[in-house]
C-alpha positions in Angstrom: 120.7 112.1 109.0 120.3 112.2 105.7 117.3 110.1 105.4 115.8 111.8 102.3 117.3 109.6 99.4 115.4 110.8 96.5 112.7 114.4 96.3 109.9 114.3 94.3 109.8 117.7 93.9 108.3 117.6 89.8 105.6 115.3 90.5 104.7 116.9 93.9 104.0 119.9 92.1 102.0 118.5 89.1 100.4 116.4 91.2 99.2 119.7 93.4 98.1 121.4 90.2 95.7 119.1 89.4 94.6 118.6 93.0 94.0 122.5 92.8 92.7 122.7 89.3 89.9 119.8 90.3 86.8 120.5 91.7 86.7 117.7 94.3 88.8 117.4 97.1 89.3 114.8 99.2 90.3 114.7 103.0 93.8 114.4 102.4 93.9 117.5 100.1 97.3 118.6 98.9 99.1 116.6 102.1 102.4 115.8 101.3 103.8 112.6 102.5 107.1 110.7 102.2 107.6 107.0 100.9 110.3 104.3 102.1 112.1 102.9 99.3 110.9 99.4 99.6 107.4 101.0 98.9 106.4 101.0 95.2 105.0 104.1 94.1 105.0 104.4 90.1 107.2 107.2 89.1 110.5 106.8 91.4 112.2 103.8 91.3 111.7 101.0 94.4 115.5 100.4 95.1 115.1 99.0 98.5 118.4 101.0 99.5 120.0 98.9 97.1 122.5 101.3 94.3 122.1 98.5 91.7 118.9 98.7 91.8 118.7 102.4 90.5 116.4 101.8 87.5 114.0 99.3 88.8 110.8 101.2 88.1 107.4 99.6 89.4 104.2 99.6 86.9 101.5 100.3 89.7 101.6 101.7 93.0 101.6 100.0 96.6 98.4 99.8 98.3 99.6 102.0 100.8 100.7 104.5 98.6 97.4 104.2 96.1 95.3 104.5 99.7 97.1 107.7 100.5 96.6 109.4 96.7 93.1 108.2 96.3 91.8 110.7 99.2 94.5 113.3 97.7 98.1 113.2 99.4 101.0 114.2 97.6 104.3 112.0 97.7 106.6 114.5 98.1 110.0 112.3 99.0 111.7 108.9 99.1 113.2 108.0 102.2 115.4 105.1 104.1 
């Protein structure tokens, strides 16, 4: 299907690090989760499946995506 546009794979990993290497842990602990790309999330580019929009990196992440980090998910993929 190919609906994966665009792994996170880096980030995921940093960002399970320093979920491990902290001493609180919220409910979502170390979840991964994926991201459509109309979604901002700060770090991967918000192309809404648009090619010419390759480079258009957001400052701050969506709501849903900073509601899903705060309790300690991990994006782990960009998807259609």
């Amino acid at each position: 299907m190919n609906a994966v546009t665009r792994v996170l794979a880096d980030s995921a990993l940093d960002a399970a690090d320093q979920a491990d290497a902290s001493a609180a842990s919220g409910p979502l602990h170390g979840v991964p989760f994926t991201i459509k790309e109309n979604i901002d999330c700060v770090g991967s580019p918000t192309t809404h499946g648009v090619p010419a929009m390759a480079d258009s990196m957001p400052s701050q992440d969506a709501p849903v995506v900073e509601r899903m980090k705060l309790p300690g998910a991990i994006p782990l993929a960009r998807i259609k």
